[in-house]
DRENDO-1510 file (C-alpha; in Angstrom, 1 decimal, always signed):
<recs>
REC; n; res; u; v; w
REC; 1; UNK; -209.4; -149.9; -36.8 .
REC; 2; UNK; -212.5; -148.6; -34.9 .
REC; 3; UNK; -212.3; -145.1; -33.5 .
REC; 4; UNK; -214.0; -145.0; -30.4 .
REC; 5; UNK; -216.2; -141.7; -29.7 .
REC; 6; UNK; -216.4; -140.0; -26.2 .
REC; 7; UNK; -219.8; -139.3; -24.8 .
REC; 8; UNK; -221.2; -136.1; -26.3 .
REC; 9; UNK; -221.4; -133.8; -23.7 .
REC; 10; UNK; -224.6; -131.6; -23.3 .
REC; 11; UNK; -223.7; -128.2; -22.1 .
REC; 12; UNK; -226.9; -126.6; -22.2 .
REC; 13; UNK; -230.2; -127.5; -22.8 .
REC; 14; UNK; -233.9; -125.9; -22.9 .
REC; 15; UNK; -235.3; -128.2; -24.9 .
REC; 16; UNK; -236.1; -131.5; -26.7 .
REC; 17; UNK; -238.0; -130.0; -29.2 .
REC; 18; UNK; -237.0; -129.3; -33.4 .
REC; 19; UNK; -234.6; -126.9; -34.0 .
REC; 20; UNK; -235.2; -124.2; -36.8 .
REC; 21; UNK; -231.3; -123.6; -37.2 .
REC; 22; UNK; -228.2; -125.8; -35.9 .
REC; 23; UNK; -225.4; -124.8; -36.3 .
REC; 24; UNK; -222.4; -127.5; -36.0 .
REC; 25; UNK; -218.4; -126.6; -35.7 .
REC; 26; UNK; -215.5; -128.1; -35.2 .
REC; 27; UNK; -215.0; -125.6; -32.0 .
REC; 28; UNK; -215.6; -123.7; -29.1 .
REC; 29; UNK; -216.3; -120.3; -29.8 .
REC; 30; UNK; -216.1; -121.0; -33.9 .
REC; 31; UNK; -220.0; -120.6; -34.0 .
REC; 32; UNK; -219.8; -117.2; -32.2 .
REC; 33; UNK; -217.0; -115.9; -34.0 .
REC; 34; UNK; -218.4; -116.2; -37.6 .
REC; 35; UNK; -222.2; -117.0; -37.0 .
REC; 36; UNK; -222.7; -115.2; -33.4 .
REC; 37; UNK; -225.0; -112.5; -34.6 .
REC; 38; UNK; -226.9; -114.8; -36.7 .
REC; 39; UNK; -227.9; -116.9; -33.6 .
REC; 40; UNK; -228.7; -114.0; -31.9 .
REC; 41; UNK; -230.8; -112.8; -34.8 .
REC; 42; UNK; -232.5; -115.6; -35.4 .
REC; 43; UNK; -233.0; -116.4; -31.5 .
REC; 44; UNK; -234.9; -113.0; -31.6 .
REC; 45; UNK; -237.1; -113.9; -34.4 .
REC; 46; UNK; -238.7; -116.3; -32.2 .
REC; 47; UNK; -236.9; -119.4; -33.6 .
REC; 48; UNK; -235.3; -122.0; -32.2 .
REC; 49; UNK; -231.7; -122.2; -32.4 .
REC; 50; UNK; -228.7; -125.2; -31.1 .
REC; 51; UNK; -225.2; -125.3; -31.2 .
REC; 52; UNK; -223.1; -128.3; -32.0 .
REC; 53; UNK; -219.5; -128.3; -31.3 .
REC; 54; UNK; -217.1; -131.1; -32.5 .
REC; 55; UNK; -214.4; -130.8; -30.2 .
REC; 56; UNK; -213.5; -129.2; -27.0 .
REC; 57; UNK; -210.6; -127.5; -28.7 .
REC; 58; UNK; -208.1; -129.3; -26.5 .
REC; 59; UNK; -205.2; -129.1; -28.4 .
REC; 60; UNK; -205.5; -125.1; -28.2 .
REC; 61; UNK; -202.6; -123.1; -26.7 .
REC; 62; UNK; -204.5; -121.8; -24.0 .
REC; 63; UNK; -206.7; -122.3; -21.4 .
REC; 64; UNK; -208.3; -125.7; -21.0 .
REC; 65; UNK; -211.0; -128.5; -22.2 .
REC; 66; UNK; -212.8; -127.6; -18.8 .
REC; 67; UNK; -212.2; -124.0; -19.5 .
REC; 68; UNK; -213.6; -123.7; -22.5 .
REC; 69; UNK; -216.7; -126.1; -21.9 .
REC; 70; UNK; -217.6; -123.9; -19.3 .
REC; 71; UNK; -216.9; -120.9; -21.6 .
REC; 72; UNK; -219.3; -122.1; -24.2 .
REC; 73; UNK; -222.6; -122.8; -22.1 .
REC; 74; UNK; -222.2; -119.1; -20.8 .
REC; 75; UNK; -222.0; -117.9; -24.9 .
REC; 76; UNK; -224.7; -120.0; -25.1 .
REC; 77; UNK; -226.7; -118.5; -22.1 .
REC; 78; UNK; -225.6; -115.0; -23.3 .
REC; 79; UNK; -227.4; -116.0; -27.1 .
REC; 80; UNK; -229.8; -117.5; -26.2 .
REC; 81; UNK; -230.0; -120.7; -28.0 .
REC; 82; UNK; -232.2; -123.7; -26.9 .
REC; 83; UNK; -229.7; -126.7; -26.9 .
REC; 84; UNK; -225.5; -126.5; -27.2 .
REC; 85; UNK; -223.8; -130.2; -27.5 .
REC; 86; UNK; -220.2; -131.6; -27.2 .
REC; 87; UNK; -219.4; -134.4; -29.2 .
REC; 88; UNK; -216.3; -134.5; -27.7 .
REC; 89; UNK; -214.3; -135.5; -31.2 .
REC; 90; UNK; -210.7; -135.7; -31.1 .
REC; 91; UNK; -209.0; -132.1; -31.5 .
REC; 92; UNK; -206.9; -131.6; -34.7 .
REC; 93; UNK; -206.9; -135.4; -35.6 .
REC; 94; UNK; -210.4; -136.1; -36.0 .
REC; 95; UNK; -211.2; -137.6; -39.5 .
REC; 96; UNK; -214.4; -137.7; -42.0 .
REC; 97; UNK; -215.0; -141.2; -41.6 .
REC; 98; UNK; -218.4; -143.1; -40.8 .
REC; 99; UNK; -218.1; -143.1; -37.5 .
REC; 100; UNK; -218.4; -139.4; -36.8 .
REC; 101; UNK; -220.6; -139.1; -39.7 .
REC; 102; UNK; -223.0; -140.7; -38.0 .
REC; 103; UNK; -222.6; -139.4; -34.7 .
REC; 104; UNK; -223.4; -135.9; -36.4 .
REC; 105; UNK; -226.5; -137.8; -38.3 .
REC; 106; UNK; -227.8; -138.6; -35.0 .
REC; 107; UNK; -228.4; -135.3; -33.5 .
REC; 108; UNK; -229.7; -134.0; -37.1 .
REC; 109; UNK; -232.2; -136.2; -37.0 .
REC; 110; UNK; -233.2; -135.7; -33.0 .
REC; 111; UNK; -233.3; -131.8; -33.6 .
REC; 112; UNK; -234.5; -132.0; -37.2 .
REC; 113; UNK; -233.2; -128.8; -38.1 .
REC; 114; UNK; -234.4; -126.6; -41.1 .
REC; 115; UNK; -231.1; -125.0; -41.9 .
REC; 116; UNK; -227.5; -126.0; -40.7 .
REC; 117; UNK; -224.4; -123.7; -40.8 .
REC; 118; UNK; -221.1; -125.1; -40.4 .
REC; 119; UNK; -217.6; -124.3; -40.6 .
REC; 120; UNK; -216.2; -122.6; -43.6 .
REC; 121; UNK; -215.2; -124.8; -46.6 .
REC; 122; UNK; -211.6; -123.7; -46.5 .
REC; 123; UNK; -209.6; -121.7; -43.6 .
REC; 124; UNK; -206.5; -121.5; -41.8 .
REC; 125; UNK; -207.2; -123.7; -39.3 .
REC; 126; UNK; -207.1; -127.3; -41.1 .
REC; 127; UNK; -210.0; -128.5; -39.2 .
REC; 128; UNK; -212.6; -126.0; -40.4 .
REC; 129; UNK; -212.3; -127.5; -44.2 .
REC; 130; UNK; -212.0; -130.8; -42.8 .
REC; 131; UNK; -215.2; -129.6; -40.5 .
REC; 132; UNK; -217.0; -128.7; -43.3 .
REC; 133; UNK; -217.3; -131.5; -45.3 .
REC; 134; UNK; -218.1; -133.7; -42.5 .
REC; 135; UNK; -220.6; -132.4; -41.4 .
REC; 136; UNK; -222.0; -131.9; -45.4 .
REC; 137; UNK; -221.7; -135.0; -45.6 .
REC; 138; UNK; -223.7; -136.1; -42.1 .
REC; 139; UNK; -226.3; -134.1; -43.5 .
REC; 140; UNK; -226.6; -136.0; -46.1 .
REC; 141; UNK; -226.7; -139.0; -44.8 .
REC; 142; UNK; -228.8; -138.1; -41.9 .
REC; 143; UNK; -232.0; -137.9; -45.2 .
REC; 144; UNK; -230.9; -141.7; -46.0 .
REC; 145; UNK; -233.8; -144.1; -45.2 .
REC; 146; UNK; -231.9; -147.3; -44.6 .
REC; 147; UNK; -228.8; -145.3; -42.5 .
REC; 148; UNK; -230.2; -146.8; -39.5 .
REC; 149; UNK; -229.6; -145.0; -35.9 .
REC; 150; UNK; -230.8; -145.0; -32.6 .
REC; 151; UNK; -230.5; -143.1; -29.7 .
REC; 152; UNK; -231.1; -144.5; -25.9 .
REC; 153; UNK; -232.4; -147.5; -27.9 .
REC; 154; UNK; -234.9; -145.9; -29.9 .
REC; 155; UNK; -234.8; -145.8; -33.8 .
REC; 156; UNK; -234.3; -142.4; -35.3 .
REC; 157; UNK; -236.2; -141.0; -38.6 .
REC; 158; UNK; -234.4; -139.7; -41.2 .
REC; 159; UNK; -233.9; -136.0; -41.7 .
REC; 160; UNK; -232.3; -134.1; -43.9 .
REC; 161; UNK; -231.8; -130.1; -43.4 .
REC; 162; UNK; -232.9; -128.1; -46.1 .
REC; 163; UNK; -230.0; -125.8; -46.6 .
REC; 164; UNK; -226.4; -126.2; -45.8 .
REC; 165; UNK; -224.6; -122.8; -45.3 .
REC; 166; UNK; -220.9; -122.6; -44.7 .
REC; 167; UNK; -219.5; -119.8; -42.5 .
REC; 168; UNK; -216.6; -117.3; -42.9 .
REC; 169; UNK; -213.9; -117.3; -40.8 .
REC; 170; UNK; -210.3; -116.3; -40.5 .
REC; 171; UNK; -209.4; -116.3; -44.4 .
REC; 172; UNK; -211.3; -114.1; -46.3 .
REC; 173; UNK; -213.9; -115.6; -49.3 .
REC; 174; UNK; -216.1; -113.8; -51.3 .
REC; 175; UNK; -220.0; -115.0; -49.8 .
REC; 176; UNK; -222.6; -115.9; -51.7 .
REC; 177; UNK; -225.0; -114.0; -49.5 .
REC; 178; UNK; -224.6; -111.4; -46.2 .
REC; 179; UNK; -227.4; -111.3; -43.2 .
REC; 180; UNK; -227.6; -108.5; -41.5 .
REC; 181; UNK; -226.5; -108.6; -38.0 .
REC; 182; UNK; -226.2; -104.9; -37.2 .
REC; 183; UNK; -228.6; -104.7; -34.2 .
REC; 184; UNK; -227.3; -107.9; -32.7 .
REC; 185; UNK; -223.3; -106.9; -32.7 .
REC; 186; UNK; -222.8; -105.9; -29.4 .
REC; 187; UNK; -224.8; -109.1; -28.5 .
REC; 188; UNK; -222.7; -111.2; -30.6 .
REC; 189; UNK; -219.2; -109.7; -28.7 .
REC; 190; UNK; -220.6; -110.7; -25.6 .
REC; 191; UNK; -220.8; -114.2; -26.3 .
REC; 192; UNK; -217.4; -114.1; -27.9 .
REC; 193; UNK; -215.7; -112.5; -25.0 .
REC; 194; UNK; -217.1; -115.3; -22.7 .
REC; 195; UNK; -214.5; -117.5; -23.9 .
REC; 196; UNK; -211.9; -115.1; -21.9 .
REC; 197; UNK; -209.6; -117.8; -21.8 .
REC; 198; UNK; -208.7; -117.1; -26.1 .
REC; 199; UNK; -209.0; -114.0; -26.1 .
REC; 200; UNK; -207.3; -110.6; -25.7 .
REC; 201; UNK; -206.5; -110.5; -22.1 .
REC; 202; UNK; -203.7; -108.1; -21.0 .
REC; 203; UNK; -203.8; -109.9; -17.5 .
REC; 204; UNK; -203.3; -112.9; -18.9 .
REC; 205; UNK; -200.0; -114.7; -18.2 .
REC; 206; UNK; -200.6; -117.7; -20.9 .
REC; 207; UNK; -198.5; -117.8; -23.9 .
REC; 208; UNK; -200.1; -115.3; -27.1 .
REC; 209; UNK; -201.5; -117.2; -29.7 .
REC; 210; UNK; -203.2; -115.5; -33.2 .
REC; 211; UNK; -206.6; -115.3; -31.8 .
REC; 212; UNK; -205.6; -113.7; -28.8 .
REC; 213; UNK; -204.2; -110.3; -29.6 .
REC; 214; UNK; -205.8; -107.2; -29.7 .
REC; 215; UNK; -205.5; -107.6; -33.8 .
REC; 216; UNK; -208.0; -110.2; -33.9 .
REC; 217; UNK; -210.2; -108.5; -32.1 .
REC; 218; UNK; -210.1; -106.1; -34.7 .
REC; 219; UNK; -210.0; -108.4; -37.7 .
REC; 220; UNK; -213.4; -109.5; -36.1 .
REC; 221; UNK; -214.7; -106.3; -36.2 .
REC; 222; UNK; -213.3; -105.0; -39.7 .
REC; 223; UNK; -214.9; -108.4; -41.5 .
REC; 224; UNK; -218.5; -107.4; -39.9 .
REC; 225; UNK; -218.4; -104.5; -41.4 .
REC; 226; UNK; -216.5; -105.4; -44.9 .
REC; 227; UNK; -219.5; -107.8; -45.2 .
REC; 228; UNK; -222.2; -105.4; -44.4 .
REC; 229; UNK; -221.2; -101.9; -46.2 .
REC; 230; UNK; -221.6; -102.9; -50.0 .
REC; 231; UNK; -225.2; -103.6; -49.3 .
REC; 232; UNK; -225.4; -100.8; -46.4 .
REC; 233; UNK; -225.6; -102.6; -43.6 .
REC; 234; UNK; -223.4; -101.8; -40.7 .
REC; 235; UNK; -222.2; -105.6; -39.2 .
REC; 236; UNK; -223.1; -108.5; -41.3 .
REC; 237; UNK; -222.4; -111.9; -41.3 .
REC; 238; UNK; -221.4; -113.9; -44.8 .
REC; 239; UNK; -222.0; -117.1; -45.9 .
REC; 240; UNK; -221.5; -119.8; -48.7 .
REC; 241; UNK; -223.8; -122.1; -50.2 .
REC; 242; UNK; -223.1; -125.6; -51.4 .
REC; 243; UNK; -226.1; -125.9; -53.5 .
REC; 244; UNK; -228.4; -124.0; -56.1 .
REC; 245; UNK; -230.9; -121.7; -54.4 .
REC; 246; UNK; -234.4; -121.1; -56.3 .
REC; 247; UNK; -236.7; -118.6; -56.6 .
REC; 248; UNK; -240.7; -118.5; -58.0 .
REC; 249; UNK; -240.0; -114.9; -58.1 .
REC; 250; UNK; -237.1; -112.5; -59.3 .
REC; 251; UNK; -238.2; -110.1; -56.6 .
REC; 252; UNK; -237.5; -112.5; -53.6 .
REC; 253; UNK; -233.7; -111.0; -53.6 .
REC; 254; UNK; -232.8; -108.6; -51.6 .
</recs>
């Protein structure tokens, strides 16, 4: 049976132009959480950055769809970043099929981004892992020649991202590599602490969920660092990587 999309909404939107980085989740607020000072890094390196987020996190204990769309263009005005899309997928139940595969493959190829992050490969909340090969896989086909999509009636290229990266969130897994987001932290914290509605609140009258205590908060705080000090940085941001990553010289690493 046909599963039938809702219209991706666009939240926020400076340009029409490629993207250098895109980063696509299954949530509001995911991006920020485990990627925030990398946007924000990258944004001040003079690149161009978007946001894609699957769902509107509906079927999340607090707050609302409306809520947390609202929420997530004002993370995305505090970052920076040039473009930040809804797809509008179903919360919790949305699947990997082809239908959502290309949806995804459609605004890869009409932002042509260089690198994608997306959610991490495995996590507590099932639709992170299920996230994350989804969108793998819509990168994928997004470089296939005879995939044929349009958008507004016009044919779409192919494009295929370089690199895909996968983010670290809630469980803990050993990254392949760390970026250093010390000098963007307190940037990074803004954003997430526009979505007020999740968060620590101790006005808030709505039921406490495990994002929302003042533990998280922590958590967030204790992985940026955990990342950073074994190669003495102060906040960093891990990744993994799907792929092999080569090098003409020994001397590239860091």
């Amino acid at each position: 049976m046909a599963v039938h999309l809702n219209r991706p909404f666009l939240l926020y939107n400076l340009t029409q132009m490629k993207l250098d980085l895109l980063v696509i989740a299954a949530h509001p607020d995911d991006a920020e959480l485990a990627a925030g000072g990398t946007i924000v890094s990258n944004v001040a390196k003079g690149r161009k950055v978007g946001i894609v987020d699957l769902t509107r996190g509906e079927m999340g204990t607090r707050g609302t769809p409306e809520i947390r769309l609202k929420e997530a263009a004002e993370a995305a005005d505090v970052m920076g970043v040039s473009v930040r899309i809804n797809l509008a997928f179903e919360d919790v139940f949305f699947v990997n099929d082809r239908e959502h595969q290309l949806a995804i493959a459609k605004e890869i190829r009409k932002y042509r981004p260089d690198v994608v992050i997306a959610n991490a490969v495995t996590d507590r909340h099932p639709d992170h892992g299920k996230g994350a090969s989804l969108i793998a896989q819509a990168c994928f086909i997004a470089g296939l020649k005879r995939v044929e999509t349009e958008v507004d009636g016009q044919t779409q290229e192919p494009w295929r991202p370089r690199n895909v990266y996968h983010m670290i969130q809630s469980n803990f897994i050993d990254p392949d590599f760390v970026l250093d987001v010390s000098e963007h932290w307190d940037k990074k914290m803004e954003a997430v602490k526009a979505y007020k509605s999740q968060f620590y609140d101790p006005k808030s009258k709505e039921p406490e969920t495990f994002i929302s205590t003042p533990a998280f908060m922590n958590l967030i705080e204790s992985r940026g660092v955990e990342m950073g000090q074994p190669v003495g940085f102060k906040y960093a941001e891990g990744f993994t990587i799907s792929k092999r990553i080569g090098l003409k010289d020994l001397f590239d690493l860091h």
